[in-house]
C-alpha positions as MATLAB code, in Angstrom:
seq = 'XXXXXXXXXXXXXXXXXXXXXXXXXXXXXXXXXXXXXXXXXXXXXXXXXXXXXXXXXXXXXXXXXXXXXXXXXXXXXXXXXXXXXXXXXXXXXXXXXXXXXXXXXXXXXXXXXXXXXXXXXXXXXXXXXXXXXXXXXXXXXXXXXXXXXXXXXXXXXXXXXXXXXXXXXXXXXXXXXXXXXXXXXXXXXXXXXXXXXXXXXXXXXXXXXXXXXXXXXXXXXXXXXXXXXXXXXXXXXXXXXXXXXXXXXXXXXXXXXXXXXXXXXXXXXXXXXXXXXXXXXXXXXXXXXXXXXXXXXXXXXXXXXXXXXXXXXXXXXXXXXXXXXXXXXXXXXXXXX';
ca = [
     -90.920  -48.977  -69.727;
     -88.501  -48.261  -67.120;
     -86.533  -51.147  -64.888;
     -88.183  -50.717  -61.868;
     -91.355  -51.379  -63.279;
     -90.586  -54.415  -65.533;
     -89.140  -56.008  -62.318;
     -92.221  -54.705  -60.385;
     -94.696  -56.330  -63.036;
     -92.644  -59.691  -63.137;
     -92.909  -59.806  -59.426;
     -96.762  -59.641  -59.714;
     -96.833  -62.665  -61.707;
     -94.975  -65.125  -59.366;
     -95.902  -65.512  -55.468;
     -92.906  -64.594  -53.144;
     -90.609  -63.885  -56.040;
     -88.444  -61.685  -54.161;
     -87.605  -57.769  -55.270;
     -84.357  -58.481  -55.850;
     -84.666  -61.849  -57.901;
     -87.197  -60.392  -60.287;
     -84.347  -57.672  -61.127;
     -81.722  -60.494  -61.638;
     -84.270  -62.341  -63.848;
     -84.954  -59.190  -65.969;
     -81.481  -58.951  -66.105;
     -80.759  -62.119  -67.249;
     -83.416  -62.244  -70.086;
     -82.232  -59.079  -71.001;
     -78.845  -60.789  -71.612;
     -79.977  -63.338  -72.986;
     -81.769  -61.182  -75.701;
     -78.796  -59.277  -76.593;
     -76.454  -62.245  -76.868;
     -78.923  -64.212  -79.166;
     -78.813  -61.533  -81.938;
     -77.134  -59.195  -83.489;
     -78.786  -55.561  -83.521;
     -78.551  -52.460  -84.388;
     -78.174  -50.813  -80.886;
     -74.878  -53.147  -80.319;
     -72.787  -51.299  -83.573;
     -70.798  -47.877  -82.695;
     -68.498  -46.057  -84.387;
     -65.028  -43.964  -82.744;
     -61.895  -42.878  -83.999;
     -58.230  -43.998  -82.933;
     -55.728  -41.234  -83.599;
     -52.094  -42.286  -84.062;
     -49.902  -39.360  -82.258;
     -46.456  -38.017  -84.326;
     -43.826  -39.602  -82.370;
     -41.463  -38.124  -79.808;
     -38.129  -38.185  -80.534;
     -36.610  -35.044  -79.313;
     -33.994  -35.123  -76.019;
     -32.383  -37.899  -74.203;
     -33.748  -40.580  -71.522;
     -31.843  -42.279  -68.914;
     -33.091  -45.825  -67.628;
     -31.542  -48.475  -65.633;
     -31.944  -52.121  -65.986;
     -34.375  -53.549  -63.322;
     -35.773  -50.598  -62.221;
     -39.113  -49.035  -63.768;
     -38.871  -45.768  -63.593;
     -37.287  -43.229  -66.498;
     -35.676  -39.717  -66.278;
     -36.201  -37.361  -69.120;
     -33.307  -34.474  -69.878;
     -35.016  -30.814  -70.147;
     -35.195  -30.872  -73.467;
     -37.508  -33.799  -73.965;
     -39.553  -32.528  -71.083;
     -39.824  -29.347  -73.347;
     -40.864  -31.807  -76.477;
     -43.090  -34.048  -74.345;
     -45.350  -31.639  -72.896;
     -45.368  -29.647  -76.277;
     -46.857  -32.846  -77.902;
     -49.281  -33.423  -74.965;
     -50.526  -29.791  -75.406;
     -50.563  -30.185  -79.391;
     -52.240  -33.552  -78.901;
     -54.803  -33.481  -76.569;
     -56.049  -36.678  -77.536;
     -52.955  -38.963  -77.004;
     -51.853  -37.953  -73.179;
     -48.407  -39.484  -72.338;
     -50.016  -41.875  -70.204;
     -51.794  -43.862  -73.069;
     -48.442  -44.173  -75.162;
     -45.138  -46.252  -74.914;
     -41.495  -45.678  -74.378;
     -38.658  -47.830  -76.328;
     -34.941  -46.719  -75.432;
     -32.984  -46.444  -78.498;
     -33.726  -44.408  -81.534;
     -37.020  -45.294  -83.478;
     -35.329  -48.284  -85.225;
     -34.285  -49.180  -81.493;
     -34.993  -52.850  -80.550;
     -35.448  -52.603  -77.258;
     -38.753  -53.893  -75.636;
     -41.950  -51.648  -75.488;
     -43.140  -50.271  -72.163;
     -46.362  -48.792  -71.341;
     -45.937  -45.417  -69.508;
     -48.302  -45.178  -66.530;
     -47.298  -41.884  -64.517;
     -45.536  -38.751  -65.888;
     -44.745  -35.765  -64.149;
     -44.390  -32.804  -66.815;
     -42.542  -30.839  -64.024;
     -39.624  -33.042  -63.317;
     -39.726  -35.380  -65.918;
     -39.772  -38.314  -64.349;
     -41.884  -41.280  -65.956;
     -43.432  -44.604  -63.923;
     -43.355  -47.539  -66.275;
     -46.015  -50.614  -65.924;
     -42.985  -53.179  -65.420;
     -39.408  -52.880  -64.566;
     -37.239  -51.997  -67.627;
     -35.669  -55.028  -68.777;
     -32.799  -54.163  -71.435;
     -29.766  -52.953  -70.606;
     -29.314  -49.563  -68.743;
     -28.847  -46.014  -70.493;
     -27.704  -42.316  -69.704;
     -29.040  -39.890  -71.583;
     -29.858  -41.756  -75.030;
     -31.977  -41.207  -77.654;
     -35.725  -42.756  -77.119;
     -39.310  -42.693  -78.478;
     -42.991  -42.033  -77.505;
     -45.797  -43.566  -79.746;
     -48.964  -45.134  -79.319;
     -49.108  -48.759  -80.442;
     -51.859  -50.182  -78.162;
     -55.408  -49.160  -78.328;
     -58.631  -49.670  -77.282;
     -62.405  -49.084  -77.828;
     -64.470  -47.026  -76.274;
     -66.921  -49.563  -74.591;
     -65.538  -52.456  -72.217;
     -68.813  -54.573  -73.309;
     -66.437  -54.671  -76.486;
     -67.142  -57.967  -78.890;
     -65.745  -57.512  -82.082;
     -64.929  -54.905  -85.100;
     -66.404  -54.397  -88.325;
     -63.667  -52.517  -90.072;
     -60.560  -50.281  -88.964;
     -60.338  -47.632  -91.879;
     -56.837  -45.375  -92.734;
     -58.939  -42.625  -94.256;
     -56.290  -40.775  -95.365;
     -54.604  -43.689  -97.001;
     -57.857  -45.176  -98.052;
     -56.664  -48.983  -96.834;
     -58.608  -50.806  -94.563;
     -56.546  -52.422  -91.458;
     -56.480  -56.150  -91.414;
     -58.299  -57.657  -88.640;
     -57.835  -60.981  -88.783;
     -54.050  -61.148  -87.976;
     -52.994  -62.841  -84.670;
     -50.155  -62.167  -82.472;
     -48.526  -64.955  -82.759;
     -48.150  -64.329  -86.975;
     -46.933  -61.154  -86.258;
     -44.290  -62.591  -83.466;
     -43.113  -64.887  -86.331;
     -42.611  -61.753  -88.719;
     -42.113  -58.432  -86.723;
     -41.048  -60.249  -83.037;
     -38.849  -56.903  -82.437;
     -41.719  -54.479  -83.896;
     -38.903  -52.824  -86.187;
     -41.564  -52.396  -88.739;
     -42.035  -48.633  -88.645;
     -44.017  -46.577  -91.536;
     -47.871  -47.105  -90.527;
     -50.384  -49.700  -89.609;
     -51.839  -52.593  -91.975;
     -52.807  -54.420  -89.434;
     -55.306  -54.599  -86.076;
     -53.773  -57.426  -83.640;
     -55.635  -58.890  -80.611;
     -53.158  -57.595  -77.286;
     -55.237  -58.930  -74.036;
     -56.985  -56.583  -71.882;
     -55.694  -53.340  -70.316;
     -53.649  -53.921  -67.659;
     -51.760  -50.592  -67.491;
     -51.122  -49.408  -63.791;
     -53.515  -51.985  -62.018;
     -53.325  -52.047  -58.242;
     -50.984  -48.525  -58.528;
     -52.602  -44.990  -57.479;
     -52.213  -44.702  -61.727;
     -54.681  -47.216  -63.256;
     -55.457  -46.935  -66.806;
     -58.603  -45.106  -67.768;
     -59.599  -48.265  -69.512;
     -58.547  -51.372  -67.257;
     -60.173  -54.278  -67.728;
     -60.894  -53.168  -71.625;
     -60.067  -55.357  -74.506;
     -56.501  -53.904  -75.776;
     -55.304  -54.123  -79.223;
     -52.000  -53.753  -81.154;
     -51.407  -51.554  -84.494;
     -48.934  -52.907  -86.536;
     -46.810  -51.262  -88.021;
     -45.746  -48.386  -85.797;
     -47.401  -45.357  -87.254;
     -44.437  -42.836  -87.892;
     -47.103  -39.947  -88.989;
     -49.792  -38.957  -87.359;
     -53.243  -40.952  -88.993;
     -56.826  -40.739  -87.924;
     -58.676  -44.542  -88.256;
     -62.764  -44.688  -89.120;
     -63.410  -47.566  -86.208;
     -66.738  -50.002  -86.417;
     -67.536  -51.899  -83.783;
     -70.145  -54.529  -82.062;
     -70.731  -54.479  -78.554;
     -72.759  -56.815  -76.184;
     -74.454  -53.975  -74.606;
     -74.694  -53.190  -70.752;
     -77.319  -54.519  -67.912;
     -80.028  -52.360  -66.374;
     -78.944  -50.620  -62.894;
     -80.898  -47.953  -62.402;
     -84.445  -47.950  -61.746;
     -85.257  -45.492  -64.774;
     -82.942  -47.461  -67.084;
     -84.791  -48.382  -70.434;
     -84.419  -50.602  -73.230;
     -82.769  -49.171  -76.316;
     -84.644  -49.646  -79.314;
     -85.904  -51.643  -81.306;
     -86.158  -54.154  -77.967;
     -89.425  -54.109  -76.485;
     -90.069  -54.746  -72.735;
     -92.372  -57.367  -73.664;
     -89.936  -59.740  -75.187;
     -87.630  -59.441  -72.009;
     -90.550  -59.501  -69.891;
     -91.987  -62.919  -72.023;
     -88.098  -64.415  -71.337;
     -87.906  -62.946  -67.856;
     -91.822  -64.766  -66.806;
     -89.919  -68.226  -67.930;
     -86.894  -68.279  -65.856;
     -89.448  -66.697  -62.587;
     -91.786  -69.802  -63.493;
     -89.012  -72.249  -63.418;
     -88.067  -70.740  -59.714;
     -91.478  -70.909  -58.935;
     -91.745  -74.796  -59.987;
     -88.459  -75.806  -58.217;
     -90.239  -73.948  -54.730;
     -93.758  -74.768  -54.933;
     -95.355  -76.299  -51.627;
     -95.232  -80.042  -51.964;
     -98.122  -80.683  -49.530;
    -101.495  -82.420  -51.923;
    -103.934  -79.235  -50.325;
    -101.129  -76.973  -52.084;
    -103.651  -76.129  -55.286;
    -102.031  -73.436  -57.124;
    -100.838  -72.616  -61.072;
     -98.784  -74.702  -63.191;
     -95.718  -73.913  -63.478;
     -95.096  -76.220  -66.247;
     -97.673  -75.295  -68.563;
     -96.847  -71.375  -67.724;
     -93.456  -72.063  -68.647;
     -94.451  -72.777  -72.030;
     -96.507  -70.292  -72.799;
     -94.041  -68.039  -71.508;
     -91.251  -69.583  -73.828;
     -93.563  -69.694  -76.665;
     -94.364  -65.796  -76.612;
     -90.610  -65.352  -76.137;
     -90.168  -67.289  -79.168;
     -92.800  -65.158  -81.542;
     -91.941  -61.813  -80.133;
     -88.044  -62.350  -81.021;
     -88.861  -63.511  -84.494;
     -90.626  -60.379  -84.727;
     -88.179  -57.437  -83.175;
     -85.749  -59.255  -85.198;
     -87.209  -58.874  -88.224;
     -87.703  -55.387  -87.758;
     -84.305  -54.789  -86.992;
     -82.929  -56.793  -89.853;
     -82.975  -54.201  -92.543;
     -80.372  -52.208  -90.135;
     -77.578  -54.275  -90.058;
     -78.262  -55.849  -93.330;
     -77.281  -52.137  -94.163;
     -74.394  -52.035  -91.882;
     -72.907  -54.885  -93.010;
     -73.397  -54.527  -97.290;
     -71.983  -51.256  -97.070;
     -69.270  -52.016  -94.825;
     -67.381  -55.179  -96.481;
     -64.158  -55.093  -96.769;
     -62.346  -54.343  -99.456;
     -61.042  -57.462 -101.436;
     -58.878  -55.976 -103.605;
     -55.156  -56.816 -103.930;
     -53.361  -55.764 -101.180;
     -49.749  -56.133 -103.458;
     -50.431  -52.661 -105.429;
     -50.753  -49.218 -105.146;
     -52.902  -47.103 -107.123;
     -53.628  -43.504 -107.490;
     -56.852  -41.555 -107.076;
     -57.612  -38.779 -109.302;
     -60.476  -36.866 -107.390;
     -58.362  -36.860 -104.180;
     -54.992  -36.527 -105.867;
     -53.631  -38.787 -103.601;
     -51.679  -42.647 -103.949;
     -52.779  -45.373 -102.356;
     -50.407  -47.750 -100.547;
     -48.623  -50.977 -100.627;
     -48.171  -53.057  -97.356;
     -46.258  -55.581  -95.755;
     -49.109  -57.765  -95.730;
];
């Protein structure tokens, strides 16, 4: 059933519900029935891609100013690595002055011009100024595909078979790493904020507003990472939006007929002649068929993520050896973990 006629059909069941109501009350029921279980439709899968590093050439920067100049010969390496790397455009990754050990902060690039070589920074450059030194591009920061983002499953190395700890905060990395020095690749998935990268400039971020997060280690090689996600899913907008399954328009409907019964309650004519429905007693119904019909879809969506989540546990294995695996021919790490 399509929007427009689940807000059309609770309309009919409520006197002088407006148009417009009725699709904020299907709305809301709808988000009501997403946030009050987990299903299936919410889990997606993507990949991150860690980008090789740039190295080559020289930078200049000067303190309190937030814009960079790259030397002809890292404009050569820079748009080489762009064109190699489709994936990981300049404007996603970060500059750090210095060599790859350098300590210097770590700035988000948010314009680049591969003509000139001149690079816009998201805030002026804080450390001290530099003429043509050495400097690095490399992704640290990251961030899922869906800004209706909640929480991940498992971040997956499948080339180094080691799954990413997620439950790492910044702070307990600022207490270990506080310069980021550790470079070799990532153990580790760290909450960052949301994506703030060129707000309010005519460069915003692909992603603003997204949830952002951190890989530590800096990823010195080039790794691809097996993401699992949950998401809260999205309103209806359009008029021919549907439900994704297993939801049936009948449970929002049942959820949606509660909340347009309570409006009707609060508004009913006062006056003794005023002899209509009540309210009241449709209110329960209405929560009562809410009731059986989610104890129903979510039964039959159960055996779904009971899959997703017995085949996806993380691995609880030591994290203080390495091994070896025969079939692939190919060691498994140790970490700073």
């Amino acid at each position: 059933m399509a929007f427009v006629d689940m807000y059309s059909e609770l309309r009919g069941c409520v006197p002088k519900l407006s148009l417009t109501y009725a699709r904020t009350l299907v709305n809301r029921a709808w988000r009501e029935v997403r946030e009050k279980n987990l299903w299936s439709f919410q889990i997606f899968e993507q990949a991150w891609i860690s980008p090789p590093p740039i190295t080559v050439g020289l930078a200049t920067f000067r303190q309190g100013f937030n814009t960079i100049q790259f030397n002809a010969t890292a404009i050569a390496a820079i748009n080489a690595s762009v064109i190699a790397n489709p994936y990981a455009p300049v404007t996603i990754q970060q500059f750090r002055g210095g060599n790859v050990a350098g300590l210097t902060e770590i700035y988000n690039i948010i314009a680049y011009n591969p003509i000139t070589g001149a690079a816009t920074l998201d805030r002026i450059f804080a450390d001290p100024s530099g003429v043509n030194v050495a400097y690095s591009i490399f992704q640290a920061y990251y961030t899922p595909q869906y800004k209706d983002f909640r929480g991940w499953i498992s971040v997956r190395n499948m080339q180094m078979f080691l799954d990413l700890d997620l439950t790492k905060t910044k702070g307990w990395v600022d207490a270990r790493d506080p310069q980021r020095s550790w470079y070799q690749f990532p153990t580790a998935v760290i909450p960052w904020g949301r994506d703030t990268r060129g707000q309010g400039t005519p460069t915003p971020s692909a992603t603003l507003g997204y949830p952002m997060f951190e890989l530590w280690g800096i990823a010195v090689t080039p790794f691809t990472y097996d993401c699992y996600g949950i998401r809260n899913g999205m309103p209806l907008m359009n008029p021919t939006d549907t439900l994704p399954e297993p939801i049936g328009e009948d449970l929002v409907l049942a959820r949606a007929r509660w909340y347009a019964y309570e409006w009707a309650e609060a508004n009913k004519d006062m006056t003794p002649r005023a002899m209509g429905p009540d309210f009241k007693f449709l209110m329960g119904k209405a929560n009562d068929d809410y009731t059986k019909l989610l104890t129903m879809y979510r039964k039959q969506d159960k055996e779904f993520i009971d899959n997703w989540f017995s085949r996806l546990e993380p691995d609880i294995s030591s994290h203080a050896y390495g091994y070896y695996n025969t079939i692939a021919g190919y060691a498994g790490p140790y970490t700073q973990l």
